[in-house]
Backbone of each chain as ProteinMPNN parsed JSONL, in Angstrom:
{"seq_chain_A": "XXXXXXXXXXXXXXXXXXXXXXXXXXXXXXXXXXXXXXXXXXXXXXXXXXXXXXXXXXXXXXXXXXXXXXXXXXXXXXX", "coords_chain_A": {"N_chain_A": [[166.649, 145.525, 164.076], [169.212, 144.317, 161.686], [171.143, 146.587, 160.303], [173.644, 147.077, 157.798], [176.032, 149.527, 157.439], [177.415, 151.969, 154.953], [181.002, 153.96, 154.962], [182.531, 156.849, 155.108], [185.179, 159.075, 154.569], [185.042, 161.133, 157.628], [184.148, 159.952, 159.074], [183.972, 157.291, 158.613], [186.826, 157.182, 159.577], [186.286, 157.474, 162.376], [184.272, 155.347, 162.708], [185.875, 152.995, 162.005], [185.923, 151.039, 159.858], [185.06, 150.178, 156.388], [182.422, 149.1, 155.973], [179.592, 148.813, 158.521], [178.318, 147.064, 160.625], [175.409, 147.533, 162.021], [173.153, 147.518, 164.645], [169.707, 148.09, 165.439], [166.65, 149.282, 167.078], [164.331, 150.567, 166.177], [162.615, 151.271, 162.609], [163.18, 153.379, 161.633], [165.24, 156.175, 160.048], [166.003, 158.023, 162.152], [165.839, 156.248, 164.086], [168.178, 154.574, 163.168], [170.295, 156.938, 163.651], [170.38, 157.32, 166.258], [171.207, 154.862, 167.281], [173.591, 155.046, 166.425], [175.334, 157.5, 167.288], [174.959, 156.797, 169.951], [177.03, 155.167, 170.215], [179.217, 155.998, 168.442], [179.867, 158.497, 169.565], [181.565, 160.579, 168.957], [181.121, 161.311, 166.246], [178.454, 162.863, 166.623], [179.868, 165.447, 166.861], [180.702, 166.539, 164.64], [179.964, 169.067, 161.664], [178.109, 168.259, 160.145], [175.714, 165.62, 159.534], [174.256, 163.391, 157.256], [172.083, 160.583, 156.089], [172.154, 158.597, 153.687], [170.102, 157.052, 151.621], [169.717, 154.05, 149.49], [171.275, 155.201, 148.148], [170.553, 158.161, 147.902], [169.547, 161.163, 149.468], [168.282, 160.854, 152.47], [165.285, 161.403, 154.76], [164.416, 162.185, 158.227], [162.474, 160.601, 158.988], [162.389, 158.803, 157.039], [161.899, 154.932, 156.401], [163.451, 152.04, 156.818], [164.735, 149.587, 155.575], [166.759, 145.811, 155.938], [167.685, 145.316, 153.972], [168.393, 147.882, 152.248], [170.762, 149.976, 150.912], [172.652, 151.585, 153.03], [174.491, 154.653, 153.628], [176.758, 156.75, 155.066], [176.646, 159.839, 155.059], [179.168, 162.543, 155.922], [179.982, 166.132, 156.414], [180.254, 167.125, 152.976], [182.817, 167.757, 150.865], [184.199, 168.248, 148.373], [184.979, 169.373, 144.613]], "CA_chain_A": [[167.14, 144.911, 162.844], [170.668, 144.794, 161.141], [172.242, 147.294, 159.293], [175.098, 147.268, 157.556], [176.496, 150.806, 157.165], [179.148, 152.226, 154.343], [181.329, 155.243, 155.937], [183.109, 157.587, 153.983], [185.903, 160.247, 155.161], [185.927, 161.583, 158.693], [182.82, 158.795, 159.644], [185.499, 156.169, 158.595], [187.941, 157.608, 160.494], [185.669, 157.288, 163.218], [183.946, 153.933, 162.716], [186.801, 152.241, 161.855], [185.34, 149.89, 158.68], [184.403, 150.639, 155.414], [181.086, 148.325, 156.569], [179.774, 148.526, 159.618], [176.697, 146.472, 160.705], [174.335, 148.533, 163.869], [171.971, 147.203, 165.22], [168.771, 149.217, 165.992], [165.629, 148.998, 167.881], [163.467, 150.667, 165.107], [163.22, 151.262, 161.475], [163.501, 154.702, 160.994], [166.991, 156.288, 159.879], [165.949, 158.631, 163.297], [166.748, 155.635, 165.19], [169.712, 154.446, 163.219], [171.216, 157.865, 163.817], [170.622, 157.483, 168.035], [172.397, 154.225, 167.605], [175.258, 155.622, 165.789], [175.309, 158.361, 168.237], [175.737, 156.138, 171.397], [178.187, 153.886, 169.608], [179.799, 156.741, 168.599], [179.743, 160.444, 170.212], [182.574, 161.483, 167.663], [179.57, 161.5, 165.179], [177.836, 164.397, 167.135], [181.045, 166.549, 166.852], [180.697, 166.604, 162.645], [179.46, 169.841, 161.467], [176.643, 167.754, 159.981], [175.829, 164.139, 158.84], [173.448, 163.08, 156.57], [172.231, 159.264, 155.923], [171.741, 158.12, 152.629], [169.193, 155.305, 151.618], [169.683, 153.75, 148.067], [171.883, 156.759, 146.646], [169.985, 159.632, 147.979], [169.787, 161.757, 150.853], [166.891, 160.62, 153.6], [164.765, 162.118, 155.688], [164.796, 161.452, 159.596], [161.699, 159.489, 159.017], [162.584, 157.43, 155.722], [161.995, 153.529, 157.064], [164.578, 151.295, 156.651], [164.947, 147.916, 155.624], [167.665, 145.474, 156.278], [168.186, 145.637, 152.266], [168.868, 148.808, 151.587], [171.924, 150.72, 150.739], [172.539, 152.813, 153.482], [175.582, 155.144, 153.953], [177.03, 157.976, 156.095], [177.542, 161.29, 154.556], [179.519, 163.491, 156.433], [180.312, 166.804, 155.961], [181.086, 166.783, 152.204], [184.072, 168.944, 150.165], [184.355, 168.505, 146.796], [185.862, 170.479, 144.09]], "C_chain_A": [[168.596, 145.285, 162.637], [170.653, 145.489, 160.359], [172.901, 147.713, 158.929], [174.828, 148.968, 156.487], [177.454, 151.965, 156.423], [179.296, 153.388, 154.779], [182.112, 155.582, 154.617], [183.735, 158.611, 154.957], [186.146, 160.017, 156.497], [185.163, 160.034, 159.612], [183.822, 157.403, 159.89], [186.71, 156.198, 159.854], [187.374, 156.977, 162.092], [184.954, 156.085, 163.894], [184.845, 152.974, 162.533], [186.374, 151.063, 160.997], [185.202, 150.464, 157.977], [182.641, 150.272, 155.147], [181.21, 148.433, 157.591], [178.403, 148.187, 160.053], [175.987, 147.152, 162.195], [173.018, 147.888, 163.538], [170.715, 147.791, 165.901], [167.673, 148.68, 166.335], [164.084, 149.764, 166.969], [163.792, 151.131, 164.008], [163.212, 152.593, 160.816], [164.986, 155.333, 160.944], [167.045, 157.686, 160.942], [166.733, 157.598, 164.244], [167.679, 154.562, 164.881], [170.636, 155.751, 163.601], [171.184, 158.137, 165.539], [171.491, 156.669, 168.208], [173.664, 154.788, 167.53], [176.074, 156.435, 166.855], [175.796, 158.285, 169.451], [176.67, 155.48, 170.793], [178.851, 154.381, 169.558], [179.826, 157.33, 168.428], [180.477, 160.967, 169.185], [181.533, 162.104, 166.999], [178.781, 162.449, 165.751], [178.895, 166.051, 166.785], [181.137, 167.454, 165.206], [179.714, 167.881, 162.706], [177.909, 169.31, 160.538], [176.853, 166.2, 159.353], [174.879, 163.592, 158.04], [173.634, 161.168, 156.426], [171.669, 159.148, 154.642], [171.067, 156.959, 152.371], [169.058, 155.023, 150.195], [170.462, 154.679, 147.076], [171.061, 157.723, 146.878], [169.635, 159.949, 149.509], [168.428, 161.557, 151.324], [166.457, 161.685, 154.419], [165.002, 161.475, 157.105], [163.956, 160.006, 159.427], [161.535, 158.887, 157.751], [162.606, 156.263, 157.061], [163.046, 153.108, 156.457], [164.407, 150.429, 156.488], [166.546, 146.96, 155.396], [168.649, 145.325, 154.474], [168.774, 146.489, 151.493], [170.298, 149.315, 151.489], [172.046, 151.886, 151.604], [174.089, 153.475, 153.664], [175.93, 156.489, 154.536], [177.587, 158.407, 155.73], [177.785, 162.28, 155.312], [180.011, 164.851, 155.853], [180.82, 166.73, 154.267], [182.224, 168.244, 151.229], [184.203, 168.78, 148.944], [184.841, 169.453, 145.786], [187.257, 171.166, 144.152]], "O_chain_A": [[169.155, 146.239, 163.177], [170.037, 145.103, 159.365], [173.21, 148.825, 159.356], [174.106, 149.364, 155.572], [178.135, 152.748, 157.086], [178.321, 154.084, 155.062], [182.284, 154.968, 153.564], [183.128, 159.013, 155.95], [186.971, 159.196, 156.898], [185.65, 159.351, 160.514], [184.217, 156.791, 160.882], [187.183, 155.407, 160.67], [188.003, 156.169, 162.776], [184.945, 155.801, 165.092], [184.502, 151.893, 163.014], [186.512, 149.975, 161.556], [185.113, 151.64, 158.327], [181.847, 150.884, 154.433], [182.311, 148.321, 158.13], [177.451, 148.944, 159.865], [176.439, 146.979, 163.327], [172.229, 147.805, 162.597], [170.839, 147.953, 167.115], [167.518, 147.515, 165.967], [162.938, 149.4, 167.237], [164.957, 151.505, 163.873], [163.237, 152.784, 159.6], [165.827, 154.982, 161.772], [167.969, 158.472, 160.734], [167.749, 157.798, 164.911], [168.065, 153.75, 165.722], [171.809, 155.486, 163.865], [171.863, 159.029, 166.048], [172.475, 156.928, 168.9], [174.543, 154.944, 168.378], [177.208, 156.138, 167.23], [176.585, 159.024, 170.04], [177.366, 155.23, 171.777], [179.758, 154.036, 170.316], [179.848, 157.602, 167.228], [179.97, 161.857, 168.502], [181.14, 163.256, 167.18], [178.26, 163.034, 164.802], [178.603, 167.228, 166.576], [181.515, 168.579, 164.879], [178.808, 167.918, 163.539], [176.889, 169.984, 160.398], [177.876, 165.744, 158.841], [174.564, 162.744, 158.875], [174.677, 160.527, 156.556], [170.564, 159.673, 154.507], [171.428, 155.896, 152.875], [168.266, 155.744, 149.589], [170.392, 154.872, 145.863], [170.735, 158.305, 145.843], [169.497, 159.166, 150.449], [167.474, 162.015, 150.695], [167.115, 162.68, 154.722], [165.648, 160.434, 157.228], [164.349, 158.851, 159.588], [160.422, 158.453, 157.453], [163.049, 156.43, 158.197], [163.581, 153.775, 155.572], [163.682, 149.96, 157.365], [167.414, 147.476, 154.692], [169.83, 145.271, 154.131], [169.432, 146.283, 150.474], [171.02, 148.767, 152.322], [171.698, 153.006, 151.229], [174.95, 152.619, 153.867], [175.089, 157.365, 154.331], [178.789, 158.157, 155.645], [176.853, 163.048, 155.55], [180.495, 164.755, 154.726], [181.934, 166.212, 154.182], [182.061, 169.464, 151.205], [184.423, 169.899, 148.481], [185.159, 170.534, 146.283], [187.495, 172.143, 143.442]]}, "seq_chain_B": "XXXXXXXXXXXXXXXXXXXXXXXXXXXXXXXXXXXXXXXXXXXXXXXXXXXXXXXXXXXXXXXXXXXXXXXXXXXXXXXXXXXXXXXXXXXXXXXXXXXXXXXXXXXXXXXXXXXXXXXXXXXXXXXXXXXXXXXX", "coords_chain_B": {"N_chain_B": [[177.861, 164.25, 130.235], [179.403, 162.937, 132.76], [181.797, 162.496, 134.53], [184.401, 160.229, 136.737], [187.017, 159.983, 138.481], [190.089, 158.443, 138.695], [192.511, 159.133, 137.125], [194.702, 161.941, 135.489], [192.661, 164.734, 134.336], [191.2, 165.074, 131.443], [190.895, 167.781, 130.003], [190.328, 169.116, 127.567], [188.615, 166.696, 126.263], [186.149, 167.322, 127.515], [185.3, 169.838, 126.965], [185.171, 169.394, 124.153], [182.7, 167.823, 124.592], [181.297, 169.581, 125.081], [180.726, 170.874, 122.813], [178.639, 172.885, 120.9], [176.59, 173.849, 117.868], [174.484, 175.224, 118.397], [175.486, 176.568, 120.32], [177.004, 179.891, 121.488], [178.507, 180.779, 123.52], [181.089, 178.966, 125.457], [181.591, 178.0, 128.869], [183.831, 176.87, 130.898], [184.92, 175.835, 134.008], [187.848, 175.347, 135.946], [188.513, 173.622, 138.768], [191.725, 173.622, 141.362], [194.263, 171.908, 142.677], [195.642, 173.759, 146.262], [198.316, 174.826, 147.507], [198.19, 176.137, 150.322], [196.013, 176.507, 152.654], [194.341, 177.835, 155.328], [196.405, 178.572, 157.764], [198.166, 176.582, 157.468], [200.844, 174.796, 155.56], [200.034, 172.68, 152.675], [200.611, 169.573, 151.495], [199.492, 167.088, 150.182], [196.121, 166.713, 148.245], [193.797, 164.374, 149.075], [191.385, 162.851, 147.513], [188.058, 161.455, 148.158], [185.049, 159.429, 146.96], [181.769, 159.017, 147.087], [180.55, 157.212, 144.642], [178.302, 156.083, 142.882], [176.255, 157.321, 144.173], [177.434, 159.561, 143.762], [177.506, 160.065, 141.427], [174.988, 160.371, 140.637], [173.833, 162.63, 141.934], [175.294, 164.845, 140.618], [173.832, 164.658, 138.437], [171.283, 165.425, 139.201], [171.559, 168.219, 139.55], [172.5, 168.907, 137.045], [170.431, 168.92, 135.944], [168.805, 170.84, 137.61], [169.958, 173.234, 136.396], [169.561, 173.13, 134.338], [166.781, 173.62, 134.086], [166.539, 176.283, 134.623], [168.805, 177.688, 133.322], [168.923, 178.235, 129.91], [170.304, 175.826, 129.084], [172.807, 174.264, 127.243], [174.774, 172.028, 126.436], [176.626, 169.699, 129.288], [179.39, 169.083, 130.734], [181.279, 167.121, 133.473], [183.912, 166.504, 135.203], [185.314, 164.984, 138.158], [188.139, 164.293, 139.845], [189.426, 161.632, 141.664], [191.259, 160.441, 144.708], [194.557, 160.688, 145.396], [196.344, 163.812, 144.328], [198.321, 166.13, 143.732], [199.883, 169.623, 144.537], [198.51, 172.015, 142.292], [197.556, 170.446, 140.019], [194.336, 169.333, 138.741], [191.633, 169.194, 139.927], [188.693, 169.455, 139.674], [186.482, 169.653, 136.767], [184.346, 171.813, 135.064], [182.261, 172.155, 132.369], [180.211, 173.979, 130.032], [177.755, 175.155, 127.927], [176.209, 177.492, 126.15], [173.528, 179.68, 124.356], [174.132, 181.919, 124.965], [176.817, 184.368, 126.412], [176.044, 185.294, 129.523], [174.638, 183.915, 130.721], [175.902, 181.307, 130.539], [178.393, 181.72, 132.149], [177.032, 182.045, 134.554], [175.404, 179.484, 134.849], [177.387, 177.991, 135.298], [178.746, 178.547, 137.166], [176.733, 177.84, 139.25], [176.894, 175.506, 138.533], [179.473, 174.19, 139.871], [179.086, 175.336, 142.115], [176.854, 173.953, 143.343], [177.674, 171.653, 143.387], [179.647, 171.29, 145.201], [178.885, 171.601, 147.488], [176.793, 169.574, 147.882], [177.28, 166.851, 146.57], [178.427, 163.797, 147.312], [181.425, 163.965, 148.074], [184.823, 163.651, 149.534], [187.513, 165.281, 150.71], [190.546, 165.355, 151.954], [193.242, 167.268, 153.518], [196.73, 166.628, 153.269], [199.24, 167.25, 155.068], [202.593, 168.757, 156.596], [203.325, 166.695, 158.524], [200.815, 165.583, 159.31], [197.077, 165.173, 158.944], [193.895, 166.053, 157.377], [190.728, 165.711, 157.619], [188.609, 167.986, 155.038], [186.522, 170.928, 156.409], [184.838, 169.041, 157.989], [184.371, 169.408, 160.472], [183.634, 171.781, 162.671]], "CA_chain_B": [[179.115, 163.6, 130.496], [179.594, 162.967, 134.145], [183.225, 161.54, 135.22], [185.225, 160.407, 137.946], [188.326, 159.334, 137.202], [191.233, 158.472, 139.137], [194.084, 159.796, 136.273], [194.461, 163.418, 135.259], [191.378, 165.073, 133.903], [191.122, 165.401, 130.117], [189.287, 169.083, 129.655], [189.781, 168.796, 125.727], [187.63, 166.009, 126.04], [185.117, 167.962, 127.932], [185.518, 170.685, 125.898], [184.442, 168.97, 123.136], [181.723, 167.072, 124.488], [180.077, 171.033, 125.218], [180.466, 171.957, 121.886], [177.323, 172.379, 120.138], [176.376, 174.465, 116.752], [173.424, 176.445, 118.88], [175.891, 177.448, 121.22], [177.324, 180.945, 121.475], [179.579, 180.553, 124.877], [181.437, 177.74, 126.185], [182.223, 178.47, 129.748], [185.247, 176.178, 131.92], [185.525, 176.168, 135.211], [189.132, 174.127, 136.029], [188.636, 173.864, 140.06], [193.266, 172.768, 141.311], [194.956, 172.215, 144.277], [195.814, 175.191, 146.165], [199.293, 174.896, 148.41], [198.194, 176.56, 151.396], [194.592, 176.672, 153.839], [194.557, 179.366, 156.261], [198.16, 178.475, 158.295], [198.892, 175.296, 157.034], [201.154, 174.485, 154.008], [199.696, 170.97, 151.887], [201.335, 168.326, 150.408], [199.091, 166.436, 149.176], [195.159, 165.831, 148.497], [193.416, 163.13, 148.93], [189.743, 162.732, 147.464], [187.316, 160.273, 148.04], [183.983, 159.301, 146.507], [180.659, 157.453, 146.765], [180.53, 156.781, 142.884], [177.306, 155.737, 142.229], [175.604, 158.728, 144.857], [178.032, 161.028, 143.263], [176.871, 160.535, 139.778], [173.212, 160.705, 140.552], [173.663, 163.988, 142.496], [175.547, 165.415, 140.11], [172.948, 164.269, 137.282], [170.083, 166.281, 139.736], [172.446, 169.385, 139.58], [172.306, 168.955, 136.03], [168.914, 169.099, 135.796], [168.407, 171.685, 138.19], [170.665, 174.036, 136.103], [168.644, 173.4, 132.695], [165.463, 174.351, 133.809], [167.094, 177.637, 135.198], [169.12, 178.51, 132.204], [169.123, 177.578, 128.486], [171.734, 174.914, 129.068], [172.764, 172.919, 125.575], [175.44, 170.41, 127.303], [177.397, 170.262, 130.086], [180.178, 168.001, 131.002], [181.548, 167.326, 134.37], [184.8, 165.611, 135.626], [185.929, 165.161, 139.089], [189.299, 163.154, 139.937], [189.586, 161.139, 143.192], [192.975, 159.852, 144.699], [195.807, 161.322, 145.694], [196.61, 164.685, 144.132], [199.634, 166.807, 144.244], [200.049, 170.614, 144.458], [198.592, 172.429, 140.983], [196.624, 169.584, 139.012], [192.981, 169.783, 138.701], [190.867, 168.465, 141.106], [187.114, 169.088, 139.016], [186.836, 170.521, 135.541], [182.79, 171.984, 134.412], [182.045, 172.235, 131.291], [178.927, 174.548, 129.841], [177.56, 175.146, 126.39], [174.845, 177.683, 126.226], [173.569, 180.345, 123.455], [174.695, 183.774, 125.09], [177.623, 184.11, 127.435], [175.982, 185.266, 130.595], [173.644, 182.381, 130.915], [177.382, 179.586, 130.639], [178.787, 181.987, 133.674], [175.959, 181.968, 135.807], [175.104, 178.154, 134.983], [178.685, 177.339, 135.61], [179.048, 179.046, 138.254], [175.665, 177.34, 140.146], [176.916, 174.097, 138.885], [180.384, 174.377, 141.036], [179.092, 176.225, 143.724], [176.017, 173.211, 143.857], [178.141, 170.13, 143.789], [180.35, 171.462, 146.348], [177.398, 171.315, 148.761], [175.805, 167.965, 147.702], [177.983, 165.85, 146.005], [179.465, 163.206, 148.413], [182.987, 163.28, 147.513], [185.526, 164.22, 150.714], [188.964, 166.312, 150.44], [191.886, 165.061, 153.023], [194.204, 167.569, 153.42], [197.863, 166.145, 153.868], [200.352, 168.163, 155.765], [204.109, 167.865, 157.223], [203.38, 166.132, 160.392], [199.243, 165.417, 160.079], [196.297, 165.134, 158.146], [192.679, 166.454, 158.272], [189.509, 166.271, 156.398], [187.946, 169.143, 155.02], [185.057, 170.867, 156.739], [184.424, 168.056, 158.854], [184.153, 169.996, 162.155], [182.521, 173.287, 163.143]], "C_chain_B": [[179.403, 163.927, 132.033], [180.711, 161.82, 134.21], [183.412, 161.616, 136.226], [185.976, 159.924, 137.597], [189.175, 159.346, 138.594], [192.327, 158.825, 138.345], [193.103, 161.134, 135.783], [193.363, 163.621, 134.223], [191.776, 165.834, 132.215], [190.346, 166.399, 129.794], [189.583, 169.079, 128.135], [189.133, 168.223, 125.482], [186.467, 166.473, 126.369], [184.965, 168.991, 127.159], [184.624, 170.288, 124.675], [183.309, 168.24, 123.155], [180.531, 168.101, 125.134], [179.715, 171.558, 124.481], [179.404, 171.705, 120.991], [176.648, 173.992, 118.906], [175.389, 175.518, 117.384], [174.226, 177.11, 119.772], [176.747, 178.817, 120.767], [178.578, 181.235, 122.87], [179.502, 179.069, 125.056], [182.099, 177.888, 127.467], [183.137, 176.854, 130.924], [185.047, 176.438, 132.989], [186.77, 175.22, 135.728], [189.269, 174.713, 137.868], [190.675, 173.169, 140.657], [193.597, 173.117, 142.723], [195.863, 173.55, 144.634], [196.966, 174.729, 147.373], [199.179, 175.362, 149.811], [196.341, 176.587, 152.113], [195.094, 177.322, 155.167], [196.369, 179.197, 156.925], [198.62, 177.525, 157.682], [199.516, 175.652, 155.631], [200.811, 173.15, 153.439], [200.381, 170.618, 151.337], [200.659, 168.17, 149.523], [197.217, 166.521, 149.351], [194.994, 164.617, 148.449], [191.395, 163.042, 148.699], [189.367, 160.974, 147.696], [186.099, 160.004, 148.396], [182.688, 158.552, 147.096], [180.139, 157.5, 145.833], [179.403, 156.961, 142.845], [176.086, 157.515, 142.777], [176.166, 159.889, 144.102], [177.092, 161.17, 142.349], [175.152, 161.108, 139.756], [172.398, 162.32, 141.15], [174.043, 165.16, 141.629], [174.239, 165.423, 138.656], [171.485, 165.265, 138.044], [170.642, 168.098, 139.923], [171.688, 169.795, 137.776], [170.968, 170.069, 135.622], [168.311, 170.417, 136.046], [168.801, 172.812, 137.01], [169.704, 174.205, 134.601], [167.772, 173.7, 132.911], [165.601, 175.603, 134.063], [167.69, 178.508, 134.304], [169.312, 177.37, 130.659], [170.245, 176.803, 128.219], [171.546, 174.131, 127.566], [173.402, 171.969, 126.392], [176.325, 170.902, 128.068], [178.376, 168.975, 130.597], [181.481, 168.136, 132.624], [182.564, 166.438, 134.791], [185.503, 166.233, 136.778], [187.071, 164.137, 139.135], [189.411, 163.143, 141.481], [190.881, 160.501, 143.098], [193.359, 160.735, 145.148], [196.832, 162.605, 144.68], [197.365, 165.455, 144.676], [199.12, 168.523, 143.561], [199.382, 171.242, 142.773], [197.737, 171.667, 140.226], [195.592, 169.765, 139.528], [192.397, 169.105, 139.436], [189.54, 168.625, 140.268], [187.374, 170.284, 137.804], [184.991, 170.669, 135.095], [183.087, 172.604, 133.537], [180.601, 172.758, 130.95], [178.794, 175.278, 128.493], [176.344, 176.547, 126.843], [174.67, 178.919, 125.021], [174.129, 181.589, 123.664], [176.196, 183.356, 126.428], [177.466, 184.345, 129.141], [175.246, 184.482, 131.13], [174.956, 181.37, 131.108], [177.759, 180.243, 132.471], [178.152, 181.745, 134.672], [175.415, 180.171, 135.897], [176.328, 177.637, 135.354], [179.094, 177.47, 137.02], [178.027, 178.068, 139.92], [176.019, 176.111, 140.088], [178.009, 173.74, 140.066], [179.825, 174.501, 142.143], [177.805, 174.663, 144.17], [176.546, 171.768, 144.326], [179.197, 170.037, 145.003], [179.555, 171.277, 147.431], [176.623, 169.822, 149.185], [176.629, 167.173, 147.642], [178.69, 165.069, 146.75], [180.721, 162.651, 147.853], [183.971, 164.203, 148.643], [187.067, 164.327, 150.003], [189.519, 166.057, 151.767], [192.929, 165.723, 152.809], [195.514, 167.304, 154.03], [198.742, 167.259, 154.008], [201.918, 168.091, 156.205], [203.38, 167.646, 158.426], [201.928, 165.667, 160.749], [198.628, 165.388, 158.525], [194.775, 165.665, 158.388], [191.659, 166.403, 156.961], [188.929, 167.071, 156.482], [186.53, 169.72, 155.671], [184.668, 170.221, 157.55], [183.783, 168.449, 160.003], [183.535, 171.048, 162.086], [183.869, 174.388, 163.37]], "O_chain_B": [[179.603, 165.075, 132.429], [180.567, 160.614, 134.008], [183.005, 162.53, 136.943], [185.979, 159.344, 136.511], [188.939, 160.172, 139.476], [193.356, 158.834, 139.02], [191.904, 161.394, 135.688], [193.161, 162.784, 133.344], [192.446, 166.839, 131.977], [189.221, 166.191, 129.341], [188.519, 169.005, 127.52], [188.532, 168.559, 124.461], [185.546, 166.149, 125.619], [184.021, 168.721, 126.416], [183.564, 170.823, 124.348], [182.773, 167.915, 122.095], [179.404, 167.807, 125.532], [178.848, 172.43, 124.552], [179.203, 170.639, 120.408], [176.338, 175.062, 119.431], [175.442, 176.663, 116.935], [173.849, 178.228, 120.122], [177.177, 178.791, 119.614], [179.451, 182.094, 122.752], [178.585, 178.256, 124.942], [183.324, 177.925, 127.348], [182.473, 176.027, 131.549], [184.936, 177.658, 133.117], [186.367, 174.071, 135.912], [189.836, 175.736, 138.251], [190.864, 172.044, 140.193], [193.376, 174.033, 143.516], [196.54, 174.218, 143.853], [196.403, 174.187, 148.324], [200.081, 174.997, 150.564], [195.592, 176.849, 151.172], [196.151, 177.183, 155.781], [197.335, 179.762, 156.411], [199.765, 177.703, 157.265], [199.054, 176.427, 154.793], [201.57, 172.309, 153.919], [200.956, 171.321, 150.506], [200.75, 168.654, 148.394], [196.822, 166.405, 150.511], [195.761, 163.801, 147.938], [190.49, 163.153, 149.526], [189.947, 159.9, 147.536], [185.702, 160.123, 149.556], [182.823, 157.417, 147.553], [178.976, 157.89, 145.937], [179.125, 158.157, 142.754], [175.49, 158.351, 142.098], [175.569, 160.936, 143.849], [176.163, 161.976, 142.291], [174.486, 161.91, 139.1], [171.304, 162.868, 141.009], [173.456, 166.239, 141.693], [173.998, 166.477, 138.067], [170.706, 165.77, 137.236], [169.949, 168.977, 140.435], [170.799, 170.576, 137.438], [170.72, 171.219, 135.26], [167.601, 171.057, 135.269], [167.787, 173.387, 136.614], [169.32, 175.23, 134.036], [167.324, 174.336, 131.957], [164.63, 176.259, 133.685], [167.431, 179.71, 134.248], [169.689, 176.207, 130.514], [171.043, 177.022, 127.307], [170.57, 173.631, 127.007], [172.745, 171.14, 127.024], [176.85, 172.01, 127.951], [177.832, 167.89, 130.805], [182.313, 169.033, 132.759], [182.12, 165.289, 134.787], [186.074, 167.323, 136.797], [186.937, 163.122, 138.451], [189.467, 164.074, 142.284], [191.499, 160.122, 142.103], [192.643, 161.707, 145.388], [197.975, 162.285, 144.354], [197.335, 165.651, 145.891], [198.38, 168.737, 142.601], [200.04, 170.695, 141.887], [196.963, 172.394, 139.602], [195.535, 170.277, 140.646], [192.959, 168.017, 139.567], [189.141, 167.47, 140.116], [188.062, 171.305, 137.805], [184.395, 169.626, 134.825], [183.941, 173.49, 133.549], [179.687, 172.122, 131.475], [179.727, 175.945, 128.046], [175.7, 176.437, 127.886], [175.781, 179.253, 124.61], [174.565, 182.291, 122.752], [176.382, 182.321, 127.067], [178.265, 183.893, 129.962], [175.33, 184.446, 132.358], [174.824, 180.577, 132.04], [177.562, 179.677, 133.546], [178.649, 181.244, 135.68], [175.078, 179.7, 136.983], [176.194, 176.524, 135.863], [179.635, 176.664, 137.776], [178.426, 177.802, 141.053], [175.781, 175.363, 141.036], [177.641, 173.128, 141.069], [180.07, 173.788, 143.116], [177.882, 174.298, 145.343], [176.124, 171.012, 145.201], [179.513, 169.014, 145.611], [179.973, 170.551, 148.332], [176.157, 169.282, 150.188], [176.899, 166.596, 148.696], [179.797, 165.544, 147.005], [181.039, 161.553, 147.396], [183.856, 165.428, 148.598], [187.57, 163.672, 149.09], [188.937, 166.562, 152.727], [193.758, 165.224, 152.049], [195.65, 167.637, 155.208], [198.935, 168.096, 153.127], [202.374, 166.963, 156.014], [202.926, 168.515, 159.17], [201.596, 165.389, 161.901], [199.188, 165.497, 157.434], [194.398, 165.717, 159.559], [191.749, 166.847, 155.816], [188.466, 167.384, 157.579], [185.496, 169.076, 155.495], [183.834, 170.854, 158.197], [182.78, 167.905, 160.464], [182.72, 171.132, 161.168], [183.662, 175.555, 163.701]]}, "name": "protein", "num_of_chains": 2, "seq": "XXXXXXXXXXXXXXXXXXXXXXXXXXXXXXXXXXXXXXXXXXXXXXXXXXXXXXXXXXXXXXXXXXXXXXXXXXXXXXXXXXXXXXXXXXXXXXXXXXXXXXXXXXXXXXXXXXXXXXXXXXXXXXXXXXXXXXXXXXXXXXXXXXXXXXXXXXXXXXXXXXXXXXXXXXXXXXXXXXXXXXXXXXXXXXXXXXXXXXXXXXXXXXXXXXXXXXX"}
């Protein structure tokens, strides 16, 4: 299935979009994060990454649907 | 009161939106840009948010913090953008009846949204740039 992906920070940097649509082979946000992974290795290098689904932080095995709000939290800094 | 704001952070307003007749302490925390990280000297920050995630993380902070200590209100403003040397980068705000209950809730709220809260820090340099943390 498609899904489009919002990046934030170093992820951005990295993906090069503020959207970025991946294409995956199943619907767990396990195997959007293999795509990402081969697409792009940078994304292993991050002291950690988290995927968000609707505004909140997922598990590996949250499902996915082509609807949701998903986005890539990297490392974050704040304050 | 949970902000984000792109212009400078109003803590009188926060201030006043902690103050409450049961309280006994009002504790501040005013987090500001700091000129230097280990060798480097900074120009400039640069924050930047995911709004809607922020607020809702910060709103589970909240939460967390009132069942932990006798919180009355607490008011929270971060500023995203492009920040120079000295101005405030996040301002917490904490109401509570005694004063070591505001420190210690103030203290957990900072120290928690720094952890969670997806909002990224770009530090600008002469000659480069880098986001915070990012790497190992």
């Amino acid at each position: 299935m498609k899904l489009t992906v919002k990046t934030f920070g170093v992820a951005r940097d990295v993906m090069g979009g503020k959207e970025v649509v991946i294409e995956t082979y199943g619907n767990l946000v396990l195997d959007l994060r293999k795509e990402l992974i081969l697409k792009y290795p940078e994304l292993e290098k991050l002291r950690s990454l988290f995927i968000a689904v609707n505004q909140s932080y997922s598990e590996e095995t949250t499902e996915l649907k082509e609807t949701d709000e998903i986005a890539l939290i990297p490392p974050v800094s704040g304050g | 009161m949970i902000e984000i704001t792109d212009q400078p952070i109003n803590r009188d307003k926060l201030i006043k939106a902690t103050e409450s007749a049961e309280a006994g302490a009002l504790n501040v925390f005013i987090g500001t840009v700091r000129a230097k990280t280990s060798e480097k000297k900074v120009i400039l920050l640069e924050y930047e948010c995911y709004e809607p995630m922020a607020k809702s993380e910060i709103e589970k902070i909240i939460i967390q913090a009132t069942t932990r200590w006798p919180v009355l209100k607490v008011a929270i403003s971060h500023r995203i953008g492009i920040l120079k040397i000295g101005e405030e980068a996040v301002v917490v705000a904490v109401s509570t009846p005694h004063r070591k209950e505001s420190f210690e809730a103030c203290q957990f709220i900072i120290d928690s949204l720094k952890q969670t809260v997806p909002i990224w820090k770009k530090e600008i340099f002469d000659g480069g740039e880098e986001w915070v943390s990012a790497h190992p």
